[in-house]
OpenMM code with the backbone's topology and positions (N, CA, C; nanometers):
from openmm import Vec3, app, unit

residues = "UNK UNK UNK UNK UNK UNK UNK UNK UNK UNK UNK UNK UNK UNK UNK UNK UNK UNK UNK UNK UNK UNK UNK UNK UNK UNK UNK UNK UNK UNK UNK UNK UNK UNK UNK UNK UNK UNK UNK UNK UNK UNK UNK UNK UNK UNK UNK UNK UNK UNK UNK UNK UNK UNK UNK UNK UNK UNK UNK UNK UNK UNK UNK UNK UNK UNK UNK UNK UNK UNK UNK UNK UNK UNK UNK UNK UNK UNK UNK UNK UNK UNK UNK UNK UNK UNK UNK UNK UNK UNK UNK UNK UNK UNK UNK UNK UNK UNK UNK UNK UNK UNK UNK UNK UNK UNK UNK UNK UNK UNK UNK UNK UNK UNK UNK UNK UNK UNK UNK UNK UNK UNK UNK UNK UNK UNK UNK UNK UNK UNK UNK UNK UNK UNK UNK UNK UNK UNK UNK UNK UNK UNK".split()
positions = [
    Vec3(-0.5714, 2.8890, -1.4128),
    Vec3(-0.4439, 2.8209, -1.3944),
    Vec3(-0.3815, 2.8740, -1.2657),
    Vec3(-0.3320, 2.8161, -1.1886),
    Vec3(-0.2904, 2.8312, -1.0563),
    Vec3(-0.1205, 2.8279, -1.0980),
    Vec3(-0.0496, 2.9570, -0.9897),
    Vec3(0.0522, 3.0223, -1.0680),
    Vec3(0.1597, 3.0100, -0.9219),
    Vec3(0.3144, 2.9118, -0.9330),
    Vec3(0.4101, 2.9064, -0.8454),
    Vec3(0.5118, 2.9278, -0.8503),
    Vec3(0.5941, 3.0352, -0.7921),
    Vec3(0.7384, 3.0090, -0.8243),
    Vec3(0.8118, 2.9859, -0.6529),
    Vec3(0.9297, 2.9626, -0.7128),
    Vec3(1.0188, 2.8944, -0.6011),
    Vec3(1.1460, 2.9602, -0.6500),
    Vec3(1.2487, 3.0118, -0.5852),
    Vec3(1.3667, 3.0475, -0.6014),
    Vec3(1.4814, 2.9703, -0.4841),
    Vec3(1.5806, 2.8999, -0.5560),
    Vec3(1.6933, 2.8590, -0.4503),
    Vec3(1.7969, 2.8331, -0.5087),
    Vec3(1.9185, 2.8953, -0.4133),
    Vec3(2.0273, 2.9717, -0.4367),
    Vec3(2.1078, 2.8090, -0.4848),
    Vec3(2.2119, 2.8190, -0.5422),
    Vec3(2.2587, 2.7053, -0.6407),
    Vec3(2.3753, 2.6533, -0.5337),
    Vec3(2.3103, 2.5029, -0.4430),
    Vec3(2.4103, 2.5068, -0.3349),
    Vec3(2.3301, 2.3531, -0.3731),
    Vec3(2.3778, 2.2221, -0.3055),
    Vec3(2.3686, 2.0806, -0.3196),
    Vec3(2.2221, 2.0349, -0.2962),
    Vec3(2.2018, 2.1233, -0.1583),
    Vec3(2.0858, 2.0860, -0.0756),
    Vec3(1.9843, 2.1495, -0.0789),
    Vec3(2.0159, 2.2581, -0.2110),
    Vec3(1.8550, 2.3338, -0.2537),
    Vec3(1.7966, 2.1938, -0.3479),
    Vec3(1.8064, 2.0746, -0.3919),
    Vec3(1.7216, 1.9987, -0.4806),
    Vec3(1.6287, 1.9239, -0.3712),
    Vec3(1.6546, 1.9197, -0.2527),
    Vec3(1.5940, 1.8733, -0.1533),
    Vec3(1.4865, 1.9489, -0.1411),
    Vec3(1.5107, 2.0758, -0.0637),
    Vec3(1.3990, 2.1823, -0.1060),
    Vec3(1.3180, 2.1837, -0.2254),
    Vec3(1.3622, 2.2001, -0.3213),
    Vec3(1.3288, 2.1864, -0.4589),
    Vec3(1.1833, 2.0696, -0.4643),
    Vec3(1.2143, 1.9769, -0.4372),
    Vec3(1.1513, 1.8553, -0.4388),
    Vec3(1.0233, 1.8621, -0.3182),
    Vec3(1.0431, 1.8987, -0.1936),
    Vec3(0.9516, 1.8864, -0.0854),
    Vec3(0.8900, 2.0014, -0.1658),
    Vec3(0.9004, 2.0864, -0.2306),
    Vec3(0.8106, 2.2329, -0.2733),
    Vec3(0.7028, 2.1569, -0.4022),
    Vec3(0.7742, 2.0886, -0.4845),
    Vec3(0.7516, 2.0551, -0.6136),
    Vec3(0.6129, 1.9458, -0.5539),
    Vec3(0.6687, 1.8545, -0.4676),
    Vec3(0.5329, 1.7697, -0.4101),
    Vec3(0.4300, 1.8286, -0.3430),
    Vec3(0.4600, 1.9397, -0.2518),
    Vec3(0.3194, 1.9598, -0.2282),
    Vec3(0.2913, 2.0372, -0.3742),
    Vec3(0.2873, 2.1131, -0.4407),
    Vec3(0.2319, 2.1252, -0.5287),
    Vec3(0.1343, 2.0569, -0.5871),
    Vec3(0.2122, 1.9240, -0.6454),
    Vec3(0.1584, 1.8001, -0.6848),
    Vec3(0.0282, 1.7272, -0.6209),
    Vec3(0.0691, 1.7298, -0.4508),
    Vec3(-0.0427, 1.7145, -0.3789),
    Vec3(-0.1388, 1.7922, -0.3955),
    Vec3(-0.1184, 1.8726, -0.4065),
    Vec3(-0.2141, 1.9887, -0.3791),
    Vec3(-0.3435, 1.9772, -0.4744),
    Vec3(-0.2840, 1.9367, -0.5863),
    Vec3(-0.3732, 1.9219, -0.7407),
    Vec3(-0.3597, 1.7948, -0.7455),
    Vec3(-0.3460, 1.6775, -0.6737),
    Vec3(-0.4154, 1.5293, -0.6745),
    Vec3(-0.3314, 1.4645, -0.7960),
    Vec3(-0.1967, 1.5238, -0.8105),
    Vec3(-0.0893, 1.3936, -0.8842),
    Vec3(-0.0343, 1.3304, -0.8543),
    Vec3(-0.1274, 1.2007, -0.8581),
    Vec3(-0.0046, 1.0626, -0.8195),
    Vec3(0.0096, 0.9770, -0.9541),
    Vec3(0.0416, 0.8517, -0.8760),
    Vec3(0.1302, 0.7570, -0.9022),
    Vec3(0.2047, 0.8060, -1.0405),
    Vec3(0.1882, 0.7094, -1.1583),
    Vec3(0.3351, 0.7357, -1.2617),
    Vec3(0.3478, 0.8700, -1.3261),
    Vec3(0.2231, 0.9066, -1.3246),
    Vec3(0.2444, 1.1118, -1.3683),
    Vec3(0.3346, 1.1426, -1.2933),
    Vec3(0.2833, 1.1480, -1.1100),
    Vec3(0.3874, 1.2143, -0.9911),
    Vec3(0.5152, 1.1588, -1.0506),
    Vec3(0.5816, 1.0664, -1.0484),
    Vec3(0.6748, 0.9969, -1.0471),
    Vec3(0.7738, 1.0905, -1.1963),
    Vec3(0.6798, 1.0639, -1.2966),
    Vec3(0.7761, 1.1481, -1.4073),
    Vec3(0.7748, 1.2857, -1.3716),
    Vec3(0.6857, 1.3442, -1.3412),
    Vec3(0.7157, 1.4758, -1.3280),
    Vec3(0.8307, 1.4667, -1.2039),
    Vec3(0.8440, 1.4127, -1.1181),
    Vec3(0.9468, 1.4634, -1.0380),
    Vec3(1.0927, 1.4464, -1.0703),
    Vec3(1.0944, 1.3263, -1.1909),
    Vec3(1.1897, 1.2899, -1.2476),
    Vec3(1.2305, 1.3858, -1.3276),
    Vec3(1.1197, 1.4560, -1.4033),
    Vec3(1.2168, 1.5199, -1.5232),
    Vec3(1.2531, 1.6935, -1.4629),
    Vec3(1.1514, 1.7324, -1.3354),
    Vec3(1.2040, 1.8421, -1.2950),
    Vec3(1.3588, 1.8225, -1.1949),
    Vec3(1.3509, 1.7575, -1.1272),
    Vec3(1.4843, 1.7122, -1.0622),
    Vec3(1.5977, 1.6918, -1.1602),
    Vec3(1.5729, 1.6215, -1.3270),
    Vec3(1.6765, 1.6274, -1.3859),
    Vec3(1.6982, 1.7515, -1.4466),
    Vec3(1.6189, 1.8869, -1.4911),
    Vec3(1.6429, 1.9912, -1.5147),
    Vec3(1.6790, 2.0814, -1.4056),
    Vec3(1.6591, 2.0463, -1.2853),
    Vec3(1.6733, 2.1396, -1.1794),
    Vec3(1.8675, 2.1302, -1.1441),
    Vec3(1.8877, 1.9788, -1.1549),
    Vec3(2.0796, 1.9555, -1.1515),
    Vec3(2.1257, 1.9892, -1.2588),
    Vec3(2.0754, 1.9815, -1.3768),
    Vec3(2.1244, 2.0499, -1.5056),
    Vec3(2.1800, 2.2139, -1.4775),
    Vec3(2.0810, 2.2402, -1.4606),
    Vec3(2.0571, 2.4151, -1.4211),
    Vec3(2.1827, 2.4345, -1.2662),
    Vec3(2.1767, 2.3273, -1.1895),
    Vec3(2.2763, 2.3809, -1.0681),
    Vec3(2.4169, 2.3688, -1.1254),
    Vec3(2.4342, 2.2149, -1.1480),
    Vec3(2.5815, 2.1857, -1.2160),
    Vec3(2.6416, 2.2512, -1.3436),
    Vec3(2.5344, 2.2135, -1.4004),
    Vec3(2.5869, 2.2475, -1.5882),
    Vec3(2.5674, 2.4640, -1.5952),
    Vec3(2.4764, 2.5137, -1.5208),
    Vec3(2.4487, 2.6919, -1.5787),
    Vec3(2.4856, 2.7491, -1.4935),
    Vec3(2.4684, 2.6743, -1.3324),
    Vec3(2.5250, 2.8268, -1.2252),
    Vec3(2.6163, 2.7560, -1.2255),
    Vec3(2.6969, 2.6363, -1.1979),
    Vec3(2.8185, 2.5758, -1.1805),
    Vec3(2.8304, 2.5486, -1.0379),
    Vec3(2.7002, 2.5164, -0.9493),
    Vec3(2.7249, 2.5395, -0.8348),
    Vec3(2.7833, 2.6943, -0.7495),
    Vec3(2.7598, 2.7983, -0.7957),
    Vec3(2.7626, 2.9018, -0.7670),
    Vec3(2.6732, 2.9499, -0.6528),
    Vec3(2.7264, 2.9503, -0.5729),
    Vec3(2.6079, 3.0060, -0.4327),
    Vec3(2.5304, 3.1652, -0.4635),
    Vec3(2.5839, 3.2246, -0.5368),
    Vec3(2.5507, 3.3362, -0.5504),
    Vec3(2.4525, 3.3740, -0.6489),
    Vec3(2.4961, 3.2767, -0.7765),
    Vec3(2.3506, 3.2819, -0.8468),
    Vec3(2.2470, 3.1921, -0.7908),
    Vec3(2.1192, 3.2170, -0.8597),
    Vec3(1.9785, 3.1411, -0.8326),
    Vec3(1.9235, 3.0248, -0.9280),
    Vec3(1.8766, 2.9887, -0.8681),
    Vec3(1.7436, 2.8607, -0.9717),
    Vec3(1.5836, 2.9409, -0.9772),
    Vec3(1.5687, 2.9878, -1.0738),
    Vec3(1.4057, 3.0049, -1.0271),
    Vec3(1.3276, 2.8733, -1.1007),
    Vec3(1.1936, 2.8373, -1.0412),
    Vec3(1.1034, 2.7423, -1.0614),
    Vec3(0.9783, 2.7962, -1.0839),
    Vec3(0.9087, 2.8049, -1.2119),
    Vec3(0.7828, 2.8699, -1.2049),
    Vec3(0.7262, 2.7526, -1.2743),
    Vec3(0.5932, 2.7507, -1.2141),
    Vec3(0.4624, 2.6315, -1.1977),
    Vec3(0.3109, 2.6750, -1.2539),
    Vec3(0.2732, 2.6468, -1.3474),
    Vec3(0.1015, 2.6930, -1.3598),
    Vec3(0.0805, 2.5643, -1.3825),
    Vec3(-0.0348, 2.5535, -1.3428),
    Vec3(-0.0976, 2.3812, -1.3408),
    Vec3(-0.2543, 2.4283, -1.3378),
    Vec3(-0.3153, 2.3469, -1.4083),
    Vec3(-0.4680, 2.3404, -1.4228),
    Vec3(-0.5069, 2.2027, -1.4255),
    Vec3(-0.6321, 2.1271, -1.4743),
    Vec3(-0.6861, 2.0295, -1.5125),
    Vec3(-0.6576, 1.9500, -1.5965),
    Vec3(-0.5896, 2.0303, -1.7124),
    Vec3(-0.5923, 1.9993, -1.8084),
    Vec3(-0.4139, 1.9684, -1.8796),
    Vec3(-0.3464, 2.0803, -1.7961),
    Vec3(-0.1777, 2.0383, -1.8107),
    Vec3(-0.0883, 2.1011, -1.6805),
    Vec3(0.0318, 2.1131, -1.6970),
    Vec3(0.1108, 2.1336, -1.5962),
    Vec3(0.2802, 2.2103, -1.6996),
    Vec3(0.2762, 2.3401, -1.6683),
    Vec3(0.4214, 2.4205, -1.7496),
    Vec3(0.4475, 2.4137, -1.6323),
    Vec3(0.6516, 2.4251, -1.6341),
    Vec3(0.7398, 2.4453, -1.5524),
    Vec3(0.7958, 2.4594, -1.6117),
    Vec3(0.8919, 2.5968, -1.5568),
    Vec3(1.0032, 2.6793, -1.6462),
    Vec3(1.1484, 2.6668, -1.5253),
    Vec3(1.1847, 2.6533, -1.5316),
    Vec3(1.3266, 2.5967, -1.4909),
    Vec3(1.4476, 2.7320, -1.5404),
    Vec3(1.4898, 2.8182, -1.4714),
    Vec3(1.5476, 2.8956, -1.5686),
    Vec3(1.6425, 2.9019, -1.4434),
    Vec3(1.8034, 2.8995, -1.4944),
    Vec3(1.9555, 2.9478, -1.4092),
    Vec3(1.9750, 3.0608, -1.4641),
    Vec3(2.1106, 3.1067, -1.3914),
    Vec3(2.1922, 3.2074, -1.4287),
    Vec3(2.3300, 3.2016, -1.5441),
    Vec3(2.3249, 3.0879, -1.5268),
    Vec3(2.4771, 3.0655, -1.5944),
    Vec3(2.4778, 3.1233, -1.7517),
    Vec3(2.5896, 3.1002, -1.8378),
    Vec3(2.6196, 3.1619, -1.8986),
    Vec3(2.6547, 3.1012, -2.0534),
    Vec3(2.5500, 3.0782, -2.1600),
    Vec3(2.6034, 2.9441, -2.3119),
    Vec3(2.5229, 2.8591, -2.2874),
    Vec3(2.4609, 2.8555, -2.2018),
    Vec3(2.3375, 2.7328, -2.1829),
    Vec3(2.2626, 2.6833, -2.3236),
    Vec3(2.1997, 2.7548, -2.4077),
    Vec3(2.1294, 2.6875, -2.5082),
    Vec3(2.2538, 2.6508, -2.6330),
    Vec3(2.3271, 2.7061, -2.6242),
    Vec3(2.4871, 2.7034, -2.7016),
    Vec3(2.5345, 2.5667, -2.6571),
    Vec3(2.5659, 2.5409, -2.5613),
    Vec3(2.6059, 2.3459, -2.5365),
    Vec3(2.4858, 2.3436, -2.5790),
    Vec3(2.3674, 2.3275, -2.4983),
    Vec3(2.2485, 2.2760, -2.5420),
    Vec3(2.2222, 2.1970, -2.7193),
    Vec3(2.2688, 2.3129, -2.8152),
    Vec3(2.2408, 2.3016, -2.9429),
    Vec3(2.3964, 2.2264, -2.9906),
    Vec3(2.4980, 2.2691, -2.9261),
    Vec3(2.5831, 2.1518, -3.0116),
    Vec3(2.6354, 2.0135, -2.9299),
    Vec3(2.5271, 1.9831, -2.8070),
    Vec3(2.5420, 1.8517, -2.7703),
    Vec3(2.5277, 1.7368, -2.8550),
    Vec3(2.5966, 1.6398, -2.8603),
    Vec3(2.5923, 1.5055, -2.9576),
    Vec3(2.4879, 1.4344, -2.9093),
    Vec3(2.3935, 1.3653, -2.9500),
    Vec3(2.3233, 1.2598, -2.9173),
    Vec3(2.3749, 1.1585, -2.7878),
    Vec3(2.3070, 1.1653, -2.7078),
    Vec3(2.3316, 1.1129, -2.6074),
    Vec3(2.2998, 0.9297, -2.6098),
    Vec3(2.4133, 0.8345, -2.5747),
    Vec3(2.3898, 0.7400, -2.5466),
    Vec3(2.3128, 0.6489, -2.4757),
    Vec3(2.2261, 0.5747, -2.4883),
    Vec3(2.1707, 0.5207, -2.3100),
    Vec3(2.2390, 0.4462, -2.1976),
    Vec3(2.3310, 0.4309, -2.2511),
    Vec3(2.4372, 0.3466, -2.1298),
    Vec3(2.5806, 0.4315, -2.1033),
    Vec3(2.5652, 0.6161, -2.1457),
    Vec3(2.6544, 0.6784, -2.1126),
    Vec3(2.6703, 0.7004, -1.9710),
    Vec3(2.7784, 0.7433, -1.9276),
    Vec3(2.7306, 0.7970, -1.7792),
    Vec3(2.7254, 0.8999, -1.7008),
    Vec3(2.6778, 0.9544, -1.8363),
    Vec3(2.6209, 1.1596, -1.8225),
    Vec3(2.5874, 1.1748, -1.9769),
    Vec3(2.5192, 1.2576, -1.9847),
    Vec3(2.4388, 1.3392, -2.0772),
    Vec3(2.3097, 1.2928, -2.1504),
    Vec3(2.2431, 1.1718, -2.0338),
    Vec3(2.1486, 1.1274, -2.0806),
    Vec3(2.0140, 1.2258, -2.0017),
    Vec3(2.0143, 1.3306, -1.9273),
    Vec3(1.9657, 1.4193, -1.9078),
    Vec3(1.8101, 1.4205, -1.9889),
    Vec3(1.8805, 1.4858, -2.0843),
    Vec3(1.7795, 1.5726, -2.1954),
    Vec3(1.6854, 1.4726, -2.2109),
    Vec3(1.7443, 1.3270, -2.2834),
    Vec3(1.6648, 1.2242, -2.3496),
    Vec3(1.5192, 1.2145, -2.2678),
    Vec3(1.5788, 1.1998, -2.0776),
    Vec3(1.5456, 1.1566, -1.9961),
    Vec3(1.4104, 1.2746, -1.9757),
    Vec3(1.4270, 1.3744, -2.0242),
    Vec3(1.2968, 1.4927, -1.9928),
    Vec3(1.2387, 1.4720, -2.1178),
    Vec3(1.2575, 1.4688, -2.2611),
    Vec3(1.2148, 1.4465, -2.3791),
    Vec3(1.1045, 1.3534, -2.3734),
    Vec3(1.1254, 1.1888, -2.3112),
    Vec3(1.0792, 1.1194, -2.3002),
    Vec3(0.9739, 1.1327, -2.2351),
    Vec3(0.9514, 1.1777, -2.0812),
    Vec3(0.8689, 1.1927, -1.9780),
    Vec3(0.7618, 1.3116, -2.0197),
    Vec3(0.8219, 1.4270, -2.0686),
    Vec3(0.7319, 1.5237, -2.1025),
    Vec3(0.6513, 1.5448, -2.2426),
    Vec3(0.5343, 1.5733, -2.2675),
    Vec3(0.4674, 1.6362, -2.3336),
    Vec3(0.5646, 1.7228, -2.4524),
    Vec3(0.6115, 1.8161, -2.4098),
    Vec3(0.7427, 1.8765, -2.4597),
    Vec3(0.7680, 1.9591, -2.3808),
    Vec3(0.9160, 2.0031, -2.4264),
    Vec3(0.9992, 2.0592, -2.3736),
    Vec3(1.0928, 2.1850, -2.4736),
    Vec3(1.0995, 2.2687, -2.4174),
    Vec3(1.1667, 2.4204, -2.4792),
    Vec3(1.2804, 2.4500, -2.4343),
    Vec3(1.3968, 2.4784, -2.5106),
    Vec3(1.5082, 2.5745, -2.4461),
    Vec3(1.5331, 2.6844, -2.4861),
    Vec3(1.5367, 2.8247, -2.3788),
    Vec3(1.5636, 2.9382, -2.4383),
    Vec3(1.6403, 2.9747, -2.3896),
    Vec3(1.7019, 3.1073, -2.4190),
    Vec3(1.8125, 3.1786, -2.3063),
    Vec3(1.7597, 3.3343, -2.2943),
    Vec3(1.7580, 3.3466, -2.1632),
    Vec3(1.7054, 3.4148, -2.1596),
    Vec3(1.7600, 3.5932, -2.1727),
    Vec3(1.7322, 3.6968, -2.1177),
    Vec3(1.7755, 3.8074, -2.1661),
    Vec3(1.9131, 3.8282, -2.0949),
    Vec3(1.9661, 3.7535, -1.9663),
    Vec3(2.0459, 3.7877, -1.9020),
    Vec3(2.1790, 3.6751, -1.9146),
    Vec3(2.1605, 3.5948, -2.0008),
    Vec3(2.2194, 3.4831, -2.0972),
    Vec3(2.1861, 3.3624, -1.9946),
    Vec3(2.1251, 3.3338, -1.9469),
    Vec3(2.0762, 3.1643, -1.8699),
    Vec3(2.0125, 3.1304, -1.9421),
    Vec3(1.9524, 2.9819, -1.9136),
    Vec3(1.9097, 2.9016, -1.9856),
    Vec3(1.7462, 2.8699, -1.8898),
    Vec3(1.6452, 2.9014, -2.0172),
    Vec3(1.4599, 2.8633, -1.9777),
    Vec3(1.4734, 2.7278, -2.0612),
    Vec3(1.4576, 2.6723, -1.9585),
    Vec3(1.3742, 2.5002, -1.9483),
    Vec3(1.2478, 2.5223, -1.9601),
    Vec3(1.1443, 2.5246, -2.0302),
    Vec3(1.0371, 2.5475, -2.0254),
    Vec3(0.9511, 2.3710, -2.0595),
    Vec3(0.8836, 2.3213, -1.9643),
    Vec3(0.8244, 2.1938, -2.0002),
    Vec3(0.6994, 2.1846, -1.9538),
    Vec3(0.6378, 2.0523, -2.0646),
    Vec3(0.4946, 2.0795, -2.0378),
    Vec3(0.4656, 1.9051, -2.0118),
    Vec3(0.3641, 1.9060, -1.9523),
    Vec3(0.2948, 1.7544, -1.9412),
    Vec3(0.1508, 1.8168, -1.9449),
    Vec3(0.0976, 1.6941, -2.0250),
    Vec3(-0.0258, 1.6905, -1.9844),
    Vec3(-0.1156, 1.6289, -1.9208),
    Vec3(-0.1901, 1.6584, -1.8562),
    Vec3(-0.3045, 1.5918, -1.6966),
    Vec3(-0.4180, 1.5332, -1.8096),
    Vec3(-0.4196, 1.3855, -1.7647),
    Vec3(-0.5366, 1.3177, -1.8031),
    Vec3(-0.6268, 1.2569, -1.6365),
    Vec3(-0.7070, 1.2464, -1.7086),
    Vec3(-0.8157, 1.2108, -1.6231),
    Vec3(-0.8137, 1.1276, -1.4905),
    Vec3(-0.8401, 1.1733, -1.3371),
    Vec3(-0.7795, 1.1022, -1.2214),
    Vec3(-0.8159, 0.9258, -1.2416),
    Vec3(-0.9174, 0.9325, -1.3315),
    Vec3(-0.8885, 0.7744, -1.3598),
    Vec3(-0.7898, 0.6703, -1.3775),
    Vec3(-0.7436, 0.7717, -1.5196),
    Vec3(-0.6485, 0.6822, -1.5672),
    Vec3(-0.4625, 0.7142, -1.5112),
    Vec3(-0.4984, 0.8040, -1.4140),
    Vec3(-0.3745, 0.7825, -1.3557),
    Vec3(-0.3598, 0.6412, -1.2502),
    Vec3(-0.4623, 0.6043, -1.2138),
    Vec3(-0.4526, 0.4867, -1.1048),
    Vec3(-0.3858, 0.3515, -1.2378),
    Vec3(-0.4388, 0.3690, -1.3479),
    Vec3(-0.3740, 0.2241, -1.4431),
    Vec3(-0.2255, 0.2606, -1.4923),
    Vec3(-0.1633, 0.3691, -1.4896),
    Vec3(-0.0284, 0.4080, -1.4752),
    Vec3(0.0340, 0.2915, -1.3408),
] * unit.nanometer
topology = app.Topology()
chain = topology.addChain("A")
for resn in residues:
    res = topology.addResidue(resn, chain)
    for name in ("N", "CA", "C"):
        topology.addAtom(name, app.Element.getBySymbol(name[0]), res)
């Protein structure tokens, strides 16, 4: 399993970064079309979760991004600094589909394999998500 992390400081224009890092990755290990597409979707929606909702936009705390990817699947752990993260997390209400915020979660639920929330020892919140890699075939009928 081939092993990545990425760290960037919780400011507007780290998801930009975020994203050019996250694709070559992707490139790197030959994910395209609708795989690429969800995976960038559901890390970009955990990655603004983690800026807005755990550091609060805080320049001072971090985002880390850790990546193992093989043949066979793809983990990404998503973990902020902020502070109650799995606490909203667990008493969020069911999210609407025509709300116009907190359709987040649904939105990674859906796309991924599954998905984990922990908090970690320093009270932030681990996004931990998984997809799994099927065969370069059948990504072209996606």
């Amino acid at each position: 399993m081939t092993h990545y992390e990425f760290t960037y400081p919780s400011v507007l224009n780290s998801e930009c970064s975020m994203l050019r890092d996250l694709v070559g990755v992707l490139d790197e290990h030959s994910v395209t079309g609708f795989p690429k597409h969800s995976i960038l979707v559901v890390i970009s929606e955990a990655f603004t979760n983690a800026l807005l909702h755990g550091n609060r936009l805080d320049p001072n705390k971090k985002i880390k991004i850790v990546i193992e990817i093989n043949k066979s699947e793809m983990i990404a752990d998503i973990i902020d600094e902020g502070q109650g993260g799995l606490r909203k997390i667990r008493k969020r209400p069911p999210s609407h589909q025509w709300a116009e915020g907190g359709r987040g979660i649904g939105i990674i639920g859906h796309y991924a394999s599954s998905v984990d929330f922990a908090q970690t020892e320093r009270g932030g919140l681990r996004v931990t998500i998984k997809f799994a890699r099927r065969d370069k075939r059948e990504y072209k009928k996606a």
